[in-house]
DRENTORKOL-3810 file (N, C-alpha, C; in nm, 4 decimals):
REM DRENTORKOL-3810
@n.u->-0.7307; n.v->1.3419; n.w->2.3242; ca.u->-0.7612; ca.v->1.3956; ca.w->2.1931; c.u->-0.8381; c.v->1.2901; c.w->2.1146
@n.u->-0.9950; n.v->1.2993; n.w->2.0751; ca.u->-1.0421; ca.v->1.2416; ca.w->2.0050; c.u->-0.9562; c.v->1.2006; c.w->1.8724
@n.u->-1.0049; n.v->1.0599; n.w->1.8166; ca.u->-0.9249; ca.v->1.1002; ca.w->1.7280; c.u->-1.1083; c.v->1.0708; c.w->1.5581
@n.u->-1.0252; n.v->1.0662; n.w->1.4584; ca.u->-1.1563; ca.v->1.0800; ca.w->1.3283; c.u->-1.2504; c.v->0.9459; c.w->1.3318
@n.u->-1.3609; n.v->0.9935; n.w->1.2689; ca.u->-1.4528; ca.v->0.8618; ca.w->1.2838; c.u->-1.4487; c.v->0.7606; c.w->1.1686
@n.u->-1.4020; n.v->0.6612; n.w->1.1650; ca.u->-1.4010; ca.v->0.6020; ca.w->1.0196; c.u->-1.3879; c.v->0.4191; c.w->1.0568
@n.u->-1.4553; n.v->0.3607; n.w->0.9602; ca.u->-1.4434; ca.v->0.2112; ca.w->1.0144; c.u->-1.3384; c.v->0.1791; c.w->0.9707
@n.u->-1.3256; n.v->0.0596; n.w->1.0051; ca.u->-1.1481; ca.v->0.0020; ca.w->1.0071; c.u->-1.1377; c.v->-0.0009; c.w->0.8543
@n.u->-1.0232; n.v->0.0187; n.w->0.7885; ca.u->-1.0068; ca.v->-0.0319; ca.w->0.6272; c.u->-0.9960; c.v->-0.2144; c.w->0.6201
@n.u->-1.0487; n.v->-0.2717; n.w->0.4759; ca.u->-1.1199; ca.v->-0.3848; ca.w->0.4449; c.u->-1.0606; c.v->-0.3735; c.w->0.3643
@n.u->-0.9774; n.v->-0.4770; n.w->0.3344; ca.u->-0.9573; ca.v->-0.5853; ca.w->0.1796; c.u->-1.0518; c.v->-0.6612; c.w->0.1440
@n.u->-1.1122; n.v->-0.6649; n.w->0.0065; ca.u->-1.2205; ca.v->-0.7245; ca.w->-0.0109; c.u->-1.2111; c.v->-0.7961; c.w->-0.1352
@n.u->-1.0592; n.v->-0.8525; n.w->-0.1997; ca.u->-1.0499; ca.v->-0.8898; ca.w->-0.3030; c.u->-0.8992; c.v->-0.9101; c.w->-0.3536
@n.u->-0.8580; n.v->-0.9853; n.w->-0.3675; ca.u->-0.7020; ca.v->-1.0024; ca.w->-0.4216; c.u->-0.7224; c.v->-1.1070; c.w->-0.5673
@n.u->-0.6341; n.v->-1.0346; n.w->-0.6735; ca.u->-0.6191; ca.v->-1.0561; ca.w->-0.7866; c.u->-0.4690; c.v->-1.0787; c.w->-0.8274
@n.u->-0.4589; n.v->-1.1397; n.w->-0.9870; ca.u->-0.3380; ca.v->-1.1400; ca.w->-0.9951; c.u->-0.2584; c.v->-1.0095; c.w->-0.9930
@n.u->-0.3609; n.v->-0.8750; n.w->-1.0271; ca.u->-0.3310; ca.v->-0.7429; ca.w->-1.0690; c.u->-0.3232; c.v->-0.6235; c.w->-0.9423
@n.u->-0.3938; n.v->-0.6796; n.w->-0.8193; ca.u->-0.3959; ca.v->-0.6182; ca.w->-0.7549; c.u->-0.4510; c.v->-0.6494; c.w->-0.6089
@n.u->-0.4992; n.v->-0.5391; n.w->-0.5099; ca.u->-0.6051; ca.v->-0.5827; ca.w->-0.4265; c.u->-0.7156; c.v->-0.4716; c.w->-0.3553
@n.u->-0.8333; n.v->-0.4872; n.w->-0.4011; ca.u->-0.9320; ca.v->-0.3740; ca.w->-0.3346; c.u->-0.9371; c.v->-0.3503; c.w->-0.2026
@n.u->-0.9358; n.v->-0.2382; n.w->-0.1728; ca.u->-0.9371; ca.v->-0.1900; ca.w->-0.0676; c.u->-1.0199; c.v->-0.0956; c.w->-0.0221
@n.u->-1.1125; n.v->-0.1465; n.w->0.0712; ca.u->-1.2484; ca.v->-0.0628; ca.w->0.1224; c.u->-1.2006; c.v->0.0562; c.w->0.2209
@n.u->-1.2184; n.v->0.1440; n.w->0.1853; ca.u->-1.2050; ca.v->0.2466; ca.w->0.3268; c.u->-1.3250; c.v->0.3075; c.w->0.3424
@n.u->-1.3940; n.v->0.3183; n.w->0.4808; ca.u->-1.5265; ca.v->0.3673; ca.w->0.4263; c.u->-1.6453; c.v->0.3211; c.w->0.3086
@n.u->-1.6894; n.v->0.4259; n.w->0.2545; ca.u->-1.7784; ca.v->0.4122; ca.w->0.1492; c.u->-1.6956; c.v->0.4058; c.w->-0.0064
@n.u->-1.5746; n.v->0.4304; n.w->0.0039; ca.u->-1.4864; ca.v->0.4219; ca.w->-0.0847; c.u->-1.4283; c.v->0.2954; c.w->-0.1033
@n.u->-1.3853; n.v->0.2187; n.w->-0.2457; ca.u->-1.2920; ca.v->0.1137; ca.w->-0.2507; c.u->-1.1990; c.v->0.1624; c.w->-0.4186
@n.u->-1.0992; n.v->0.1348; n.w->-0.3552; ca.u->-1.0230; ca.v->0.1522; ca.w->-0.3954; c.u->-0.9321; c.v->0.0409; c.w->-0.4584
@n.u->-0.8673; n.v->0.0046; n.w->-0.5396; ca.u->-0.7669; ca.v->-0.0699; ca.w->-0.6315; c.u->-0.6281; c.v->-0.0549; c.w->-0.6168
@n.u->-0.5628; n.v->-0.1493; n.w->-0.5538; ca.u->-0.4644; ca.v->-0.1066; ca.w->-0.5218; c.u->-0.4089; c.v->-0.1536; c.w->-0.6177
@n.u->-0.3014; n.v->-0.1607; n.w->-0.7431; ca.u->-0.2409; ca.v->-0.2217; ca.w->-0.8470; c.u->-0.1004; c.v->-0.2593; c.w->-0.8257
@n.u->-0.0514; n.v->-0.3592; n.w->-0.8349; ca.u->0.0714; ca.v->-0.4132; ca.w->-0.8325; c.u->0.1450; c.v->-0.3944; c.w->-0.9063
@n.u->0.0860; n.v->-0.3142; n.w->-1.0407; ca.u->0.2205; ca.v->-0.2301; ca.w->-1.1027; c.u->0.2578; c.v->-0.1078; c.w->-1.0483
@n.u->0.1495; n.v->-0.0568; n.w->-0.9750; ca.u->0.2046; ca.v->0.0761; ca.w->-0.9189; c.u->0.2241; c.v->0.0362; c.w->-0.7778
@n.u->0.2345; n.v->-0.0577; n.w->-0.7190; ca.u->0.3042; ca.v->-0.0826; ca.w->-0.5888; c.u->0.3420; c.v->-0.1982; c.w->-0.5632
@n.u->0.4779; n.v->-0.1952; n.w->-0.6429; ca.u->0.5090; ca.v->-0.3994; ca.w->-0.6006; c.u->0.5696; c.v->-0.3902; c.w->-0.4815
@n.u->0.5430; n.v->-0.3650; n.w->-0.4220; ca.u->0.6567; ca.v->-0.4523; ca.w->-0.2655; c.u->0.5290; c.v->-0.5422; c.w->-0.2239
@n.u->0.3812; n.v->-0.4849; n.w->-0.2903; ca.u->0.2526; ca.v->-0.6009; ca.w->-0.2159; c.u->0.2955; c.v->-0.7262; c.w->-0.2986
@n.u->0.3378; n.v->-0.7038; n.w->-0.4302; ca.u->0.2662; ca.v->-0.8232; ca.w->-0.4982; c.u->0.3231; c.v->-0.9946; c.w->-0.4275
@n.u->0.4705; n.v->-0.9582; n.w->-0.3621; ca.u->0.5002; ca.v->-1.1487; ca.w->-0.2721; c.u->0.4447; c.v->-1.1321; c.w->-0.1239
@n.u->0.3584; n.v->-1.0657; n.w->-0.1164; ca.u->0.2845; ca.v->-1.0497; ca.w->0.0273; c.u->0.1621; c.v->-1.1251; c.w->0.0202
@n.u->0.1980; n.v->-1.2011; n.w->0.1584; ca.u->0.0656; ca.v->-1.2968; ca.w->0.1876; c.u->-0.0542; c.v->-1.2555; c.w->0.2014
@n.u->-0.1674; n.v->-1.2855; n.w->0.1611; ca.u->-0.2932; ca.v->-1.2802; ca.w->0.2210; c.u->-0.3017; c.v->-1.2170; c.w->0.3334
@n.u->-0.2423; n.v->-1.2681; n.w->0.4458; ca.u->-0.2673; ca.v->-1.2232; ca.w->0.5878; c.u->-0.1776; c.v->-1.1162; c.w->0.6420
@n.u->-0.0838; n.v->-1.0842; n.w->0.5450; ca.u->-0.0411; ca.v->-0.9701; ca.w->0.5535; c.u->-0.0813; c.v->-0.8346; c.w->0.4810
@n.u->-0.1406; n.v->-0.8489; n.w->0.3939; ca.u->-0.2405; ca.v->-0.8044; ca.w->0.2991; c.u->-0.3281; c.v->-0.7279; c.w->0.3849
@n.u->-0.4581; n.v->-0.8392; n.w->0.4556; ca.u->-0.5703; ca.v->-0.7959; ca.w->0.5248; c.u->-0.5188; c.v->-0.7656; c.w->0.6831
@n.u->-0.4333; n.v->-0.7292; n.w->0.7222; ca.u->-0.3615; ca.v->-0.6578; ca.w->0.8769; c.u->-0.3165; c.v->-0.5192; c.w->0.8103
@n.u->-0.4270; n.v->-0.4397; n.w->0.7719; ca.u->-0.4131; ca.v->-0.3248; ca.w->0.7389; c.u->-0.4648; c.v->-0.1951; c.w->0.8323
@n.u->-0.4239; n.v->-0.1194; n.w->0.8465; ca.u->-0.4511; ca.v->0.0114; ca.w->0.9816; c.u->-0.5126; c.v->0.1032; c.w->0.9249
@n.u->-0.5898; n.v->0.1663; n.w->1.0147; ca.u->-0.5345; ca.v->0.3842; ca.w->0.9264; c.u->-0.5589; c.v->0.4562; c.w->1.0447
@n.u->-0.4102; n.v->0.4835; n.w->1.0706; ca.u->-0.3797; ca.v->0.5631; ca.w->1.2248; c.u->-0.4937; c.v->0.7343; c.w->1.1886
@n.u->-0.4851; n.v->0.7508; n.w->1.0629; ca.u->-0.5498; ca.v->0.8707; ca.w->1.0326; c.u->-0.6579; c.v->0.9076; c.w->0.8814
@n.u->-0.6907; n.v->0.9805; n.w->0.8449; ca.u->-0.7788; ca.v->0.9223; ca.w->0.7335; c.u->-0.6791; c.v->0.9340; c.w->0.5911
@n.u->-0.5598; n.v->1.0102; n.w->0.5906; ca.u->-0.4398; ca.v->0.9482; ca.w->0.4583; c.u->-0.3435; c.v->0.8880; c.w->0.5049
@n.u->-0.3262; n.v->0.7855; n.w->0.6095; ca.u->-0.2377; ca.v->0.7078; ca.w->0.6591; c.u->-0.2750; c.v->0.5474; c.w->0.6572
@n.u->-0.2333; n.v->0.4734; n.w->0.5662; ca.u->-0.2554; ca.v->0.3138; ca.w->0.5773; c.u->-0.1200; c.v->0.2526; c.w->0.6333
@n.u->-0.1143; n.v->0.1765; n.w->0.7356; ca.u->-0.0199; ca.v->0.1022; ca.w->0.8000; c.u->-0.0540; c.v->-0.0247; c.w->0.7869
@n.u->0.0705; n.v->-0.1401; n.w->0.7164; ca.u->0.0616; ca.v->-0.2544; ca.w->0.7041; c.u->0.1550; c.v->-0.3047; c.w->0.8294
@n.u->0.1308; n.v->-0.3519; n.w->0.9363; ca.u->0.2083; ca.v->-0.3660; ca.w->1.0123; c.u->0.3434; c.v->-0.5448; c.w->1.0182
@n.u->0.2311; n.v->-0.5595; n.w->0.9362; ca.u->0.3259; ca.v->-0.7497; ca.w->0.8863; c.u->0.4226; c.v->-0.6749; c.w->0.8048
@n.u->0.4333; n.v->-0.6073; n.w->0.6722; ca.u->0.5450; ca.v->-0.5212; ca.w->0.6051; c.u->0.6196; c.v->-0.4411; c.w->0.6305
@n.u->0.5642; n.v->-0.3765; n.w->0.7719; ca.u->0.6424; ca.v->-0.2432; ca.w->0.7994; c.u->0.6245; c.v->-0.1489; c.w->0.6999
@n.u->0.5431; n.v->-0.1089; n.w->0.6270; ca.u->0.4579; ca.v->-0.0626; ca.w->0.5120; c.u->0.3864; c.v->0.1130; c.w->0.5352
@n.u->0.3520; n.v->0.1930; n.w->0.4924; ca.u->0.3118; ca.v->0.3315; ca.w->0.5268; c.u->0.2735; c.v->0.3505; c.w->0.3880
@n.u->0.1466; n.v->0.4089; n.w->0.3919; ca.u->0.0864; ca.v->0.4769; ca.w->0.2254; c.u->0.0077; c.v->0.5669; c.w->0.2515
@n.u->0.0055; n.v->0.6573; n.w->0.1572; ca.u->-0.0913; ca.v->0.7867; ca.w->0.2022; c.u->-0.2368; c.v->0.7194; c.w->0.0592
@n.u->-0.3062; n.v->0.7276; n.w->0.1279; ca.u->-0.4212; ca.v->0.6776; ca.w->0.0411; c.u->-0.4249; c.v->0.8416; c.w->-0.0843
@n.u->-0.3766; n.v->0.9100; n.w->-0.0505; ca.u->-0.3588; ca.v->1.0128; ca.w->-0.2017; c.u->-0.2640; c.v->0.9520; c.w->-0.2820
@n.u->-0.2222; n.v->0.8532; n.w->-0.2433; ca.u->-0.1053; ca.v->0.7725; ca.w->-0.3395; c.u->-0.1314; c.v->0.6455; c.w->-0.4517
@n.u->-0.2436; n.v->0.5783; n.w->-0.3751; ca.u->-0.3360; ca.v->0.5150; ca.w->-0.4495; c.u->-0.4652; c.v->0.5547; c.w->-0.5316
@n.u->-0.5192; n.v->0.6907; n.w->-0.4959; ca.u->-0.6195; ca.v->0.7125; ca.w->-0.5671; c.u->-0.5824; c.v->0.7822; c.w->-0.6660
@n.u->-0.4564; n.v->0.8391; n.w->-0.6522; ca.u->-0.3619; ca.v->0.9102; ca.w->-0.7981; c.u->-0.2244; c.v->0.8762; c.w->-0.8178
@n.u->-0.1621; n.v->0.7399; n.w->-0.8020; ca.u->-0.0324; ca.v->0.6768; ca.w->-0.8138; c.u->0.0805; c.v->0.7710; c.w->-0.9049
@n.u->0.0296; n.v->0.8403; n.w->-1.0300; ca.u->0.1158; ca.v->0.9255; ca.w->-1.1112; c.u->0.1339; c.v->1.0172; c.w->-1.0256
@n.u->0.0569; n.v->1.0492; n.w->-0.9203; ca.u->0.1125; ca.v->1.2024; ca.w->-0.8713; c.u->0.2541; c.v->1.1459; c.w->-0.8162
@n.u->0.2048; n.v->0.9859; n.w->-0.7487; ca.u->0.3413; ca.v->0.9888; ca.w->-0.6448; c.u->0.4395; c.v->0.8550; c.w->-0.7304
@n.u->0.5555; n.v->0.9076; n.w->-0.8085; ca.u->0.6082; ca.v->0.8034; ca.w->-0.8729; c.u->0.7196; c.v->0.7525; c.w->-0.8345
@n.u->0.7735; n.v->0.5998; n.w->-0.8254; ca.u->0.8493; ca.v->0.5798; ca.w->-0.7478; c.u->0.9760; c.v->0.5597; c.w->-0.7963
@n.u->1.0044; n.v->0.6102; n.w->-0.7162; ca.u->1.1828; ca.v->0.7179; ca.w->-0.7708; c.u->1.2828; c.v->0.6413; c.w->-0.6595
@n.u->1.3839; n.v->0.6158; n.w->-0.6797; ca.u->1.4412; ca.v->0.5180; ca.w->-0.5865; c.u->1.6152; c.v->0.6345; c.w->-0.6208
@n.u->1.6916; n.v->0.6686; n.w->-0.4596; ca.u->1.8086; ca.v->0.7634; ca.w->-0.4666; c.u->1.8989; c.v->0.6641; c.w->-0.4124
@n.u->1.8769; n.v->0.5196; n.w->-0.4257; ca.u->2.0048; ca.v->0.4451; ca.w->-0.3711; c.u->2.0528; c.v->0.4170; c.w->-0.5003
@n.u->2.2230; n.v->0.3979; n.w->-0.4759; ca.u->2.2888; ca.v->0.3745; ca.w->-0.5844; c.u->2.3007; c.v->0.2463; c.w->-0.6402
@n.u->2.3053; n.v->0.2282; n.w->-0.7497; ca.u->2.2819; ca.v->0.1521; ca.w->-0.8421; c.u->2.4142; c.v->0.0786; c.w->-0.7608
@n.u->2.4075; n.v->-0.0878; n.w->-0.8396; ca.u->2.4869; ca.v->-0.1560; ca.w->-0.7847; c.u->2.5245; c.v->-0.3108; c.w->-0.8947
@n.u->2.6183; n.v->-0.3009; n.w->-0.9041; ca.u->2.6594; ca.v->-0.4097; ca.w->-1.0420; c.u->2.6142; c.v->-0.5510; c.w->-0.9717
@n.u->2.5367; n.v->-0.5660; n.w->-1.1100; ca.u->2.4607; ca.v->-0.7240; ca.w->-1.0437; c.u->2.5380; c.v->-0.8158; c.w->-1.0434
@n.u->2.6724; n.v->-0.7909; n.w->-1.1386; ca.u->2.7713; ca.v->-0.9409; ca.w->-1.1291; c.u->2.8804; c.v->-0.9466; c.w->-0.9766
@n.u->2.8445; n.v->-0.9091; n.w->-0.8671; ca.u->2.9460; ca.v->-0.8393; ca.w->-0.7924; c.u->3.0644; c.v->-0.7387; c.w->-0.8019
@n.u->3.0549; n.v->-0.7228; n.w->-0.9032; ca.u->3.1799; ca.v->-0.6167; ca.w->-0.9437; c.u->3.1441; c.v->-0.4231; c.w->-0.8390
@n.u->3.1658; n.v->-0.3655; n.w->-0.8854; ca.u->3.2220; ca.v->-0.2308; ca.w->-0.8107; c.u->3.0843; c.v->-0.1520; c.w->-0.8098
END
């Protein structure tokens, strides 16, 4: 099974705010307020970026998965977390 034609995705820029991301003819902004698990990620984990498909980005140093409809409209996808809260002083 063939699979789509597209050149590899490109980081082409890391900031304190974020990091661009080339896919194609497109670049994109990835923002570290709307996705911190990048912002203590190295450089070289950063640029070891995939795309098994054309809305699939795989960071494979993070163990990482993003649908690039997630970055080009972050409000659609907001991050909502269903684990339970947990008392920061060790208590219950």
């Amino acid at each position: 099974m063939p699979g789509f034609a597209t050149s590899a995705p490109e980081v082409t820029n890391v900031s304190r705010h974020g990091f661009w991301l080339l896919l194609g003819d497109e670049e994109l902004l990835v923002r570290f307020a709307d996705f911190p698990w990048f912002r203590q990620a190295t450089i070289d984990a950063l640029t070891q970026v995939e795309r098994p498909s054309p809305d699939h980005l795989y960071w494979p140093q993070l163990d990482l998965d993003l649908s690039v409809r997630s970055i080009r409209s972050p409000a659609d996808f907001p991050l909502v977390s269903r684990a339970p809260l947990h008392d920061a002083g060790g208590g219950n």
